[in-house]
Backbone bond lengths (Angstrom), bond angles and torsions (degrees), N, CA, C in turn:
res aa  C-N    CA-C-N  psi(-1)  N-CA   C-N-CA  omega(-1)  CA-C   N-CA-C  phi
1 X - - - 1.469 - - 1.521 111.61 -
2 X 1.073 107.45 -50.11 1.957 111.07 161.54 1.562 125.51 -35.43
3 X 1.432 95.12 -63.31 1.420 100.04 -171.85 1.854 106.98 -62.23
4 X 1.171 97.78 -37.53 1.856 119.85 176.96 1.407 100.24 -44.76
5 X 1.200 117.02 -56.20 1.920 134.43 -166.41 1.225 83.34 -77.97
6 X 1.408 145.52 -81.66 1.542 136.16 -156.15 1.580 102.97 -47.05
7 X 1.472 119.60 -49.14 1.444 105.89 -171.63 1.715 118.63 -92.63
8 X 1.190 111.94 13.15 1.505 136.84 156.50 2.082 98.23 -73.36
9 X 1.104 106.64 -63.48 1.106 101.08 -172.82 1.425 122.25 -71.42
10 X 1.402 105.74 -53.67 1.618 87.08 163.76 1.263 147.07 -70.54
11 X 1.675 104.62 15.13 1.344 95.17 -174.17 1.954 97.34 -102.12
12 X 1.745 112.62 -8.31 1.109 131.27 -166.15 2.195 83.60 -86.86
13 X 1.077 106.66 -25.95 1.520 85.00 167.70 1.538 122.62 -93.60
14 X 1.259 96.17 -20.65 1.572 82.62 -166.63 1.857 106.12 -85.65
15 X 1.170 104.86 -13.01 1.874 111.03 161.85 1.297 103.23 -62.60
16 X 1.570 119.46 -46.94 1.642 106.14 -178.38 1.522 129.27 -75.19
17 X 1.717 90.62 -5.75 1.451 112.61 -164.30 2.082 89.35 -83.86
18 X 1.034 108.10 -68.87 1.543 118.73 -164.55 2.024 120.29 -103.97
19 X 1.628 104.32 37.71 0.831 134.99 177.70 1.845 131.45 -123.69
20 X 1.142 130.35 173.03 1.572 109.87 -155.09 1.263 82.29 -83.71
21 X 1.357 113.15 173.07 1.663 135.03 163.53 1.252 130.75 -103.00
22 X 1.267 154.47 163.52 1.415 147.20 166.45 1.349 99.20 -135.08
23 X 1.692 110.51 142.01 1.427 102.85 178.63 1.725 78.98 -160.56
24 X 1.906 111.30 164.24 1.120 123.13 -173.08 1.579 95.86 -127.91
25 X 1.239 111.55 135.54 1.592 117.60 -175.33 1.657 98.16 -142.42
26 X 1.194 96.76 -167.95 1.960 108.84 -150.96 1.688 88.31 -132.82
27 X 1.602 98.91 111.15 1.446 84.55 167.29 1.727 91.51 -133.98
28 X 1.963 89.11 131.74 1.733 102.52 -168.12 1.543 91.68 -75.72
29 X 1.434 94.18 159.37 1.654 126.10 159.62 1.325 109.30 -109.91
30 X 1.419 111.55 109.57 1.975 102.58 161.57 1.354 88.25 -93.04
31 X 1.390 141.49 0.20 1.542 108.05 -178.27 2.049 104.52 -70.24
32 X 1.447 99.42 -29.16 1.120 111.62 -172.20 1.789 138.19 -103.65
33 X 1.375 90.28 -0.45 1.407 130.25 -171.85 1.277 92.76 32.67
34 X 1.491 127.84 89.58 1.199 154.15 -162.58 1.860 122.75 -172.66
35 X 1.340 115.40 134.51 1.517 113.29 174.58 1.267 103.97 -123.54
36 X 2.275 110.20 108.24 1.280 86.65 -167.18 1.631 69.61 -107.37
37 X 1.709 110.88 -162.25 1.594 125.69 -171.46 1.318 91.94 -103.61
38 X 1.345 91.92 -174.48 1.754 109.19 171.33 1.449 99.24 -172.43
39 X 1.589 115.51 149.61 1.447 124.80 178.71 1.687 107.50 -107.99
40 X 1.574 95.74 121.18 1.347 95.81 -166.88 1.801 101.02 -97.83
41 X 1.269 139.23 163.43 1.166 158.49 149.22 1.707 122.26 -116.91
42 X 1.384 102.79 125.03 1.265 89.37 176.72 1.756 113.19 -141.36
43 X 1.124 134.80 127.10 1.538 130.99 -143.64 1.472 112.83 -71.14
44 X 1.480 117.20 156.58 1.188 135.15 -159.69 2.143 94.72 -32.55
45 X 1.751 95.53 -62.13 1.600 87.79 -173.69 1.436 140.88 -82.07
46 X 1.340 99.46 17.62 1.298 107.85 172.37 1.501 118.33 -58.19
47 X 1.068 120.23 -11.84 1.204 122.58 -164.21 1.284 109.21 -111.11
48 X 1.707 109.16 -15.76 1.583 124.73 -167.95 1.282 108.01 -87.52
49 X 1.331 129.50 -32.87 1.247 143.68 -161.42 1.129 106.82 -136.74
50 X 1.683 111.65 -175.19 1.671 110.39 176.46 1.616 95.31 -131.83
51 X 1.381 111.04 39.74 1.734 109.15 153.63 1.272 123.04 -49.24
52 X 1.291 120.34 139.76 1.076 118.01 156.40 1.862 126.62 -79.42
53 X 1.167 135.80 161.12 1.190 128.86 -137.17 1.856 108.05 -142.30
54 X 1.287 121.17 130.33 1.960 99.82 176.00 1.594 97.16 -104.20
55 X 1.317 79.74 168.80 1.447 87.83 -163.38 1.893 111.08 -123.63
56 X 1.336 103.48 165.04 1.630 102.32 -165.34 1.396 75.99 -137.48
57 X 1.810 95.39 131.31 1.604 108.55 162.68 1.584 103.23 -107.29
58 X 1.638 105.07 131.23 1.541 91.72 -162.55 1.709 74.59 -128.05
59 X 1.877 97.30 151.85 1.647 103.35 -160.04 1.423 86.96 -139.81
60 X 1.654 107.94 150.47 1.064 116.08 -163.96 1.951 91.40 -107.62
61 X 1.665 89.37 -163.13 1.861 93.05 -159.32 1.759 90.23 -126.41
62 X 1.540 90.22 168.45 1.576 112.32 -179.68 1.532 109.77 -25.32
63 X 1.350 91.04 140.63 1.671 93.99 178.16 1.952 124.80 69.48
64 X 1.583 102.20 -5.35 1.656 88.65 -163.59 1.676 81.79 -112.54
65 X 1.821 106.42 -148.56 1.408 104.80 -164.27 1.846 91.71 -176.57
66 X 1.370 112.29 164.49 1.443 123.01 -156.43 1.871 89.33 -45.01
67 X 1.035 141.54 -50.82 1.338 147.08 -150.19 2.235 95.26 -67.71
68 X 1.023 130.87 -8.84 0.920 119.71 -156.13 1.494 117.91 -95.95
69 X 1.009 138.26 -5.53 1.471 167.54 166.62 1.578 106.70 -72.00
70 X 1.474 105.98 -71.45 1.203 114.49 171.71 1.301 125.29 -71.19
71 X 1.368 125.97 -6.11 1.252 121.23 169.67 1.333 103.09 -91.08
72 X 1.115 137.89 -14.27 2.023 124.32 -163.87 1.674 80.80 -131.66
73 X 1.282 143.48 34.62 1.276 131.10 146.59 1.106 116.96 -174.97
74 X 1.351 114.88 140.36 2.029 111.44 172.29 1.994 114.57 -71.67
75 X 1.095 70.48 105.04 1.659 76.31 172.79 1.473 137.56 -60.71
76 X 1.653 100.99 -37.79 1.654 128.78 167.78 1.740 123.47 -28.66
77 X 0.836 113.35 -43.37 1.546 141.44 -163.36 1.880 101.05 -80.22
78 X 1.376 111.20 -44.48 1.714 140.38 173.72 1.344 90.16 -60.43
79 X 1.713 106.47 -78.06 1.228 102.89 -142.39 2.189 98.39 -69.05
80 X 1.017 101.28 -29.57 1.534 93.80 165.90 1.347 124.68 -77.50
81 X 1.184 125.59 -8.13 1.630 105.65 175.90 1.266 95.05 -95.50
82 X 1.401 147.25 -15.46 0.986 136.63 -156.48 1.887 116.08 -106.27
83 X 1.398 79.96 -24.84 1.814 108.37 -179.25 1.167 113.30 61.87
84 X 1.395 115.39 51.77 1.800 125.46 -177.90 1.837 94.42 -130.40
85 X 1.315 103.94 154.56 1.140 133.63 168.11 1.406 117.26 -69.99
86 X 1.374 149.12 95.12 1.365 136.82 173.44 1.804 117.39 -98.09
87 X 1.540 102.00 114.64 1.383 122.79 172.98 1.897 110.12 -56.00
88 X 0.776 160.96 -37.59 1.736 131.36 -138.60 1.226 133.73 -11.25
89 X 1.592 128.24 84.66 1.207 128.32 -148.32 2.053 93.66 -107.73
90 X 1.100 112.47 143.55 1.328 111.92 166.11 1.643 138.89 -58.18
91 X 1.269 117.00 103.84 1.608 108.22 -161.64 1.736 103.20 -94.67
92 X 1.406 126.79 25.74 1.634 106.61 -166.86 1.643 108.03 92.31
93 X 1.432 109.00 154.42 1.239 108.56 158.30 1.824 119.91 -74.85
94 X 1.563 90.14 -18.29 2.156 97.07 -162.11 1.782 76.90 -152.31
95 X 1.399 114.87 52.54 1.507 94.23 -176.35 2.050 107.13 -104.00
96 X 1.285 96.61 14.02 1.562 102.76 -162.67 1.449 131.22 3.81
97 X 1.150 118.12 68.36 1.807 142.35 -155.55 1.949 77.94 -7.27
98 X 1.026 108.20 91.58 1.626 118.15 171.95 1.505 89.19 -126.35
99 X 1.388 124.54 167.33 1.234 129.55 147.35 2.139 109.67 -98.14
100 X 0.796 119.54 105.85 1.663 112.41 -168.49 1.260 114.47 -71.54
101 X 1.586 124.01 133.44 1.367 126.48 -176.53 1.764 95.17 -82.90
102 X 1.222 117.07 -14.46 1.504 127.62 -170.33 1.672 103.76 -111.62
103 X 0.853 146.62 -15.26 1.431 143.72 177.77 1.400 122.86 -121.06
104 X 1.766 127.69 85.37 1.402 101.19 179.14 1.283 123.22 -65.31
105 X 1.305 127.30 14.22 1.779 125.89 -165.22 1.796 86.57 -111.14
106 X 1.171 125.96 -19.60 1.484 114.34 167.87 1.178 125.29 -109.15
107 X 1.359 120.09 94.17 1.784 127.69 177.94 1.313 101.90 -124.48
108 X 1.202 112.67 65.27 1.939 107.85 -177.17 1.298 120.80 -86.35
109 X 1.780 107.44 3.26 1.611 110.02 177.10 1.560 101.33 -80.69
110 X 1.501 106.35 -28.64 1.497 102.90 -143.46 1.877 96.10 -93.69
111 X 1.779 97.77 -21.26 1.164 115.50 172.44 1.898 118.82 -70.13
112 X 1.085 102.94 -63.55 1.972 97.25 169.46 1.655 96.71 -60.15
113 X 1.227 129.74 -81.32 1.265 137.34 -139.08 1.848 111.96 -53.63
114 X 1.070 102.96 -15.28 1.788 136.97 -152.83 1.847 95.87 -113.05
115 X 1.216 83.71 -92.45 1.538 103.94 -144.97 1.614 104.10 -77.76
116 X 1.515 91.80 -51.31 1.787 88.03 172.21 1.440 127.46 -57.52
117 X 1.083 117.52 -43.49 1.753 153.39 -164.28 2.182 77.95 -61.97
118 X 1.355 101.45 -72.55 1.553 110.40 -157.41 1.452 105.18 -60.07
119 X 1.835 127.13 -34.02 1.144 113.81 139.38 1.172 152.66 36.88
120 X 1.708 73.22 -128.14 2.107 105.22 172.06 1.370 93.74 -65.08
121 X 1.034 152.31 -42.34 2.010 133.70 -167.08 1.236 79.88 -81.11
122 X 1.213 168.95 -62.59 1.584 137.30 -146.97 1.433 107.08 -88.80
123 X 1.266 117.29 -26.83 1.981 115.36 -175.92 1.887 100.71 -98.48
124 X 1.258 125.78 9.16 1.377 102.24 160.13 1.520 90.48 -169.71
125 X 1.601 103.62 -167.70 1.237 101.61 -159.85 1.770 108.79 -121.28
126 X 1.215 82.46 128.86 1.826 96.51 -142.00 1.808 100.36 -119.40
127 X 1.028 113.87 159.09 1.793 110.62 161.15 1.588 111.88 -85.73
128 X 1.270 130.13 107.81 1.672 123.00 -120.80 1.923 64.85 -116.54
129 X 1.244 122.89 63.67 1.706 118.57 165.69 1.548 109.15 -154.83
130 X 1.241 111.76 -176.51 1.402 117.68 -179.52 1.756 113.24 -57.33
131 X 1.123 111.22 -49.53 1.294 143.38 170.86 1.234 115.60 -10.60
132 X 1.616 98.50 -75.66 1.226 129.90 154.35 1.556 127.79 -55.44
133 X 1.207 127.28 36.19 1.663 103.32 -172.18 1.745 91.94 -164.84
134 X 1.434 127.88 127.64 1.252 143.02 153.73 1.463 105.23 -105.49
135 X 1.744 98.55 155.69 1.607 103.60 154.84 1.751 97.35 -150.17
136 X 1.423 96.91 160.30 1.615 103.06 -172.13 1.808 84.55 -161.08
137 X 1.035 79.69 -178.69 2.089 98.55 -157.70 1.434 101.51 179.15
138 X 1.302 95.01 144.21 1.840 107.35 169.88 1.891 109.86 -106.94
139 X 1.052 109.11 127.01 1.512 118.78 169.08 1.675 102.32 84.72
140 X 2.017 102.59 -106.43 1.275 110.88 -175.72 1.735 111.01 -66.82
141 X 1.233 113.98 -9.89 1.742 141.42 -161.87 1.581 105.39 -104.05
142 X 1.364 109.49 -26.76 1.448 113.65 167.73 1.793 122.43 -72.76
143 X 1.420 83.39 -71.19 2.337 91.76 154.46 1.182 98.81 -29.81
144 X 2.041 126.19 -49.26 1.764 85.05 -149.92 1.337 108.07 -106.39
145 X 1.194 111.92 18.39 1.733 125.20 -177.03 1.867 93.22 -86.79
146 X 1.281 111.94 -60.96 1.857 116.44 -174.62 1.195 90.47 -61.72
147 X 1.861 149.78 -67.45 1.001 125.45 -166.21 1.172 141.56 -72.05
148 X 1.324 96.41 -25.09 1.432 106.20 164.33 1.693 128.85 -65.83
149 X 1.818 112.30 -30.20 1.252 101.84 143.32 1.076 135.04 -55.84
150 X 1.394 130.64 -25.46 1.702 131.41 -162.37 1.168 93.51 -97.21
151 X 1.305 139.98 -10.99 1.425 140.78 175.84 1.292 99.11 -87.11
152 X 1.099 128.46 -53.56 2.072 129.99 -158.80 1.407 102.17 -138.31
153 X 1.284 102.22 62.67 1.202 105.41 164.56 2.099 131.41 -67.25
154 X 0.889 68.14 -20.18 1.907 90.51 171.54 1.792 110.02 -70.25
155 X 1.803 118.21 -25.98 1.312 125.08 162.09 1.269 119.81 -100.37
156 X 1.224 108.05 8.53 1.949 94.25 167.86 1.024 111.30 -139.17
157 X 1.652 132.61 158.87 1.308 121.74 169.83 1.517 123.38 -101.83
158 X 1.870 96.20 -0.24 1.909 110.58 -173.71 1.311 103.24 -178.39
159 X 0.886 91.24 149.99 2.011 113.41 -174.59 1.391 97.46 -116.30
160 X 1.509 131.69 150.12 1.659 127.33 89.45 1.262 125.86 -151.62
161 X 1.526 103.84 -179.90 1.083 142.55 -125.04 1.753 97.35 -113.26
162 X 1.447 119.85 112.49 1.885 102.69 170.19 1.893 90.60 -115.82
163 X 1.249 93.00 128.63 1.518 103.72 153.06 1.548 96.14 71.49
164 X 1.447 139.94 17.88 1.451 140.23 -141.01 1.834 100.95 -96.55
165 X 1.354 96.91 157.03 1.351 111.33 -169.52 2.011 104.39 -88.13
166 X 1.424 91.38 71.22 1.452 92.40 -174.01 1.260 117.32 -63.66
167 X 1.492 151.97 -10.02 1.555 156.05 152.52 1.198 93.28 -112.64
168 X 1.351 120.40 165.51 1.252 120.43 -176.29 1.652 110.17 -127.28
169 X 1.523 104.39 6.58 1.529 118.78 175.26 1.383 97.66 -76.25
170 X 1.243 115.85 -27.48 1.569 115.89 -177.31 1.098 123.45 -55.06
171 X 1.222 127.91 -31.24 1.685 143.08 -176.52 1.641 96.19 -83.86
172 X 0.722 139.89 13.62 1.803 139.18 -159.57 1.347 114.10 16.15
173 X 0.830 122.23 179.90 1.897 130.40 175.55 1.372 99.57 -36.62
174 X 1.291 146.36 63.70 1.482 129.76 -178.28 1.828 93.57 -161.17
175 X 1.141 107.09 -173.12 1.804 135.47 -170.98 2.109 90.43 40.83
176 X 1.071 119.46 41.64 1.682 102.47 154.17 1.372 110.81 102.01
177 X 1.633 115.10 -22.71 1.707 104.90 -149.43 1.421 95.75 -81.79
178 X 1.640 134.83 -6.89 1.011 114.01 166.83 1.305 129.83 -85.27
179 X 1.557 118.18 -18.00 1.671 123.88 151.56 1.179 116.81 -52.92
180 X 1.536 125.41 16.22 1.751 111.55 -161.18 2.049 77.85 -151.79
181 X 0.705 141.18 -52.80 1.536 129.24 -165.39 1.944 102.47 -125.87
182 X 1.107 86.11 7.26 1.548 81.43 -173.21 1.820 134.29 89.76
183 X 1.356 114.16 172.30 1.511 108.60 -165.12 1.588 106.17 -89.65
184 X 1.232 123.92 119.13 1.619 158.87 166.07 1.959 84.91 -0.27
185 X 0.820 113.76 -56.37 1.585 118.37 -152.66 1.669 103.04 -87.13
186 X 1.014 106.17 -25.17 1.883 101.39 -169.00 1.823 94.92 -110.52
187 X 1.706 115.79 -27.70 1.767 103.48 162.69 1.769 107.10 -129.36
188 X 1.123 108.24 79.95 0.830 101.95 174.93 1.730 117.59 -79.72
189 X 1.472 118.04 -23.51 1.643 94.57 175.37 1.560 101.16 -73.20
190 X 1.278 141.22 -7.08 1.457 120.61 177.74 1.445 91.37 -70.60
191 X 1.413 134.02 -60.33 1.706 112.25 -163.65 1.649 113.46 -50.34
192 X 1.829 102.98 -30.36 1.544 88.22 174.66 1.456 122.54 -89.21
193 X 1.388 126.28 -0.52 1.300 116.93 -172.59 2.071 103.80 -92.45
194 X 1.737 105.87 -20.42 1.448 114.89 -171.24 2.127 93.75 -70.72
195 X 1.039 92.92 -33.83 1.372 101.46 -159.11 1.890 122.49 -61.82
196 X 1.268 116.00 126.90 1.018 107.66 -160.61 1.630 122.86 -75.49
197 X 1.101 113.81 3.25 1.604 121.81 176.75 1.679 112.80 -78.74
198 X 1.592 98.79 -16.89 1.748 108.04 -175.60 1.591 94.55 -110.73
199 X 1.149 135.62 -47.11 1.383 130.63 -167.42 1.831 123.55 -67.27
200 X 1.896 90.73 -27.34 1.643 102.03 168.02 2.011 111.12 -45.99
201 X 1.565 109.49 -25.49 1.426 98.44 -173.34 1.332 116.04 -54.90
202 X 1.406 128.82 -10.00 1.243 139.98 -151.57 1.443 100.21 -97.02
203 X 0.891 124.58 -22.13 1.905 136.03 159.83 1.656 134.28 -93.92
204 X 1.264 113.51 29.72 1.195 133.64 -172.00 1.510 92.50 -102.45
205 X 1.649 103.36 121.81 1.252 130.69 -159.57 1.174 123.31 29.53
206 X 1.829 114.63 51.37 1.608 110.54 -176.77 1.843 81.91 -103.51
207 X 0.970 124.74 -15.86 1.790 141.01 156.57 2.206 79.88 85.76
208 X 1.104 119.28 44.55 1.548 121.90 164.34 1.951 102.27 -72.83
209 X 1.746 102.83 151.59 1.158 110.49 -177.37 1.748 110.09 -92.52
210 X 1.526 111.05 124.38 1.185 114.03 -166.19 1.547 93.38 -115.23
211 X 1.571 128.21 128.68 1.918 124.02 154.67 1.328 105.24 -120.87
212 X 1.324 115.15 132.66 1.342 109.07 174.39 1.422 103.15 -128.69
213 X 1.558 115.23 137.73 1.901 99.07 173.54 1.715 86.22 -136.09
214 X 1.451 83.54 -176.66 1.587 96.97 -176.86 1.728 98.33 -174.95
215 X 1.664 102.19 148.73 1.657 111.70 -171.88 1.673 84.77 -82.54
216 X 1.705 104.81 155.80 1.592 130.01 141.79 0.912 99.73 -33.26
217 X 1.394 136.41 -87.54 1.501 125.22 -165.16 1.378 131.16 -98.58
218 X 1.504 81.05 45.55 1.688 90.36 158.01 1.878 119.92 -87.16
219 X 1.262 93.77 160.25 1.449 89.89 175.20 1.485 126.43 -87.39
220 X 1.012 101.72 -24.22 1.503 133.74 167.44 1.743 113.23 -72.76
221 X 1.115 105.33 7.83 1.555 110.26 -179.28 1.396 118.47 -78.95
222 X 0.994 112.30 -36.86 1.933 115.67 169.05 1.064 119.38 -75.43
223 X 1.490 131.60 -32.80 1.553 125.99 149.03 1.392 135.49 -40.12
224 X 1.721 99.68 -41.74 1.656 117.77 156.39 0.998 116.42 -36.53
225 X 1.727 105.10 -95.91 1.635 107.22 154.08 1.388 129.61 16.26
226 X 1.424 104.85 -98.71 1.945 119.81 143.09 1.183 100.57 10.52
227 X 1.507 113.89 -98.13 1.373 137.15 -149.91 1.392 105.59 -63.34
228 X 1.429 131.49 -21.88 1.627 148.14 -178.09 1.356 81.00 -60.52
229 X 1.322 104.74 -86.29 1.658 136.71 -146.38 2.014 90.82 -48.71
230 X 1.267 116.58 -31.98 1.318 115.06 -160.27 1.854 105.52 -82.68
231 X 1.134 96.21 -33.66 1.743 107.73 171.12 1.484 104.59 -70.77
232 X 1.294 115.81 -62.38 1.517 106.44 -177.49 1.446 133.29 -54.12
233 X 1.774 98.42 -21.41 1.386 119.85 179.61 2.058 94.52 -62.96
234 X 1.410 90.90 -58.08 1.749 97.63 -161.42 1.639 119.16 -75.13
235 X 1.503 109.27 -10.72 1.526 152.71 173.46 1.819 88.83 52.41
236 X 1.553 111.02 81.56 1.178 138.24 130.45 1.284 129.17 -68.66
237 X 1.453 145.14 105.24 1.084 132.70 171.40 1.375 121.62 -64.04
238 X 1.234 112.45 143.44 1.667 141.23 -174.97 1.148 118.63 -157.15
239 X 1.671 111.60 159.31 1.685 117.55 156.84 1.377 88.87 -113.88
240 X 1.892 82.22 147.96 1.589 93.82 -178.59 1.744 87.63 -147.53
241 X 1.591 95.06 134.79 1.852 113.34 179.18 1.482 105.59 -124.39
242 X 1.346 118.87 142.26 1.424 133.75 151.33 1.671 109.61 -108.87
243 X 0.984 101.87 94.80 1.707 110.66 -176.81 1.612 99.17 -80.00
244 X 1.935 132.39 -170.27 0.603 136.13 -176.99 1.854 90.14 -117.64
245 X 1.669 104.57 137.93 1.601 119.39 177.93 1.809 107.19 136.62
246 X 1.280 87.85 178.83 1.958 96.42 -171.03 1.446 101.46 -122.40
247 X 1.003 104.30 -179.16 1.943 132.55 -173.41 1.813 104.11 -53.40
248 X 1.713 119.96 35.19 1.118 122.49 -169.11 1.364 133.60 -113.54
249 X 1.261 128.99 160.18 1.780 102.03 -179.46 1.858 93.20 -70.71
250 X 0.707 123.89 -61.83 1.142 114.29 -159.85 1.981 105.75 -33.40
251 X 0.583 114.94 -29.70 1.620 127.16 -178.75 1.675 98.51 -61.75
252 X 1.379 102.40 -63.41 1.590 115.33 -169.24 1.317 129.64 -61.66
253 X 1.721 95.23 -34.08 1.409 117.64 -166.48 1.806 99.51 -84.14
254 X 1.319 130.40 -22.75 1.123 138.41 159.71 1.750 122.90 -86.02
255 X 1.390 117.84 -3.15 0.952 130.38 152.70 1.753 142.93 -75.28
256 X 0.976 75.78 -26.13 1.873 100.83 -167.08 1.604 91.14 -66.65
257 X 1.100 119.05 -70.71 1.741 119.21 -173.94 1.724 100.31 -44.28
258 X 1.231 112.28 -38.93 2.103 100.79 167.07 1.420 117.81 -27.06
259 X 1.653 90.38 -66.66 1.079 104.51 -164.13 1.436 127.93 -79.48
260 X 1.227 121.71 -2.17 1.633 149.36 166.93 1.749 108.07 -72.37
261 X 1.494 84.04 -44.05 2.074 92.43 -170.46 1.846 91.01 -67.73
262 X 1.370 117.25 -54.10 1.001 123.11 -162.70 1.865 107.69 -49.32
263 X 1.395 108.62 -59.45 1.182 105.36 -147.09 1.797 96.19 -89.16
264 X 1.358 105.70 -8.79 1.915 107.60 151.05 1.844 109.54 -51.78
265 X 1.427 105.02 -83.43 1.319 109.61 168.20 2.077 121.34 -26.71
266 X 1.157 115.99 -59.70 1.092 122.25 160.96 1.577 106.01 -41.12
267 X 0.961 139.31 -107.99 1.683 138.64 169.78 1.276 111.25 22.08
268 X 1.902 104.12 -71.37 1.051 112.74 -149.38 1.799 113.26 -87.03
269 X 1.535 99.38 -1.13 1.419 111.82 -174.83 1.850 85.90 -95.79
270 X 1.100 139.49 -14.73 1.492 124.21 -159.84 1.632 106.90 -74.05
């Protein structure tokens, strides 16, 4: 029974020993004079070697916060089969990685795209270029993965988007965006200029990797649509899926490896 327990235990270290990690660290905002967290992952060999590593900023949705990824799924397993670094950086509860002409406590474009981004390349060892760097998000995390490419395109090499709030008229006057750009009716070109069905023009023949999916019964599914019809209109290349499921983790949490295969494949086609 001893020897049984000793090799119970060491085999429970040496998985923790040569396996991915999760850890939560503090990365400040002076844009926002704010310290929010972020959950870092970093793959089994990071620790084995002195590779350098790309990295996936993965963003959570309305209402949640850096902890939300990692709470409804093990990430470890991702970030090791894939051998990428995964960020979860905090976007706000209603902070829609917008920078706000109305909120100085919400600048979360200037905050991921900026501050987080500059970060992770100085605290680990990262592919410190475009090359190197995805972001994807579900819902409020989807908007800011596509816009945030069409904004800084010079820091990413691919976005996507699960279940994502591709117009933002779609959500109606509700989840915050009018505390942050104002009310639909008195600015309305800010809802259309934030919105990612108009801002994609900004990637027309920059040949960046775009995936977007979305469940059947999502509600957010005709905005998708939208956003299909709007790439094909401008003939951006993308993959685009309508899987079967709703506005759920369970949707997302079986999604995420899509979007991992994808933006591997992407890489390796560049």
């Amino acid at each position: 029974m001893k020897v049984m327990k000793f090799l119970a235990i060491s085999m429970l270290l040496i998985y923790q020993l040569y396996s991915a990690s999760l850890d939560s660290v503090v990365i400040k905002s002076k844009a926002m004079g704010s310290k929010p967290k972020a959950v870092v992952v970093v793959p089994d060999s990071y620790h084995q070697t002195k590779n350098h590593f790309p990295v996936l900023y993965l963003l959570h949705g309305w209402s949640g916060s850096y902890k939300d990824w990692s709470g409804h799924m093990d990430l470890r397993p991702l970030s090791d089969k894939y051998q990428i670094i995964i960020i979860c950086p905090d976007g706000g509860y209603a902070g829609w990685y917008v920078d706000s002409p109305m909120k100085k406590d919400n600048q979360y474009e200037t905050y991921i795209s900026n501050e987080v981004v500059r970060y992770t390349d100085k605290h680990y060892r990262t592919e410190p270029n475009a090359d190197g760097r995805f972001i994807c998000g579900l819902s409020m995390g989807g908007h800011g993965a596509i816009s945030l490419l069409a904004k800084h395109p010079d820091l990413y090499t691919a976005a996507g988007s699960m279940s994502g709030v591709m117009v933002l008229n779609a959500s109606g006057n509700k989840y915050g965006i009018s505390q942050l750009i104002g009310p639909p009716e008195d600015n309305g070109n800010n809802w259309k200029n934030y919105s990612c069905v108009y801002l994609i023009e900004n990637l027309v023949g920059l040949e960046k990797g775009i995936i977007i999916d979305c469940g059947i019964d999502d509600f957010l599914i005709d905005t998708n649509r939208e956003m299909h019809s709007r790439l094909m209109e401008l003939s951006i290349p993308h993959d685009y899926y309508e899987r079967p499921g709703s506005h759920s983790w369970d949707y997302w949490s079986n999604a995420l490896e899509y979007h991992l295969l994808y933006f591997k494949n992407f890489r390796q086609s560049e």
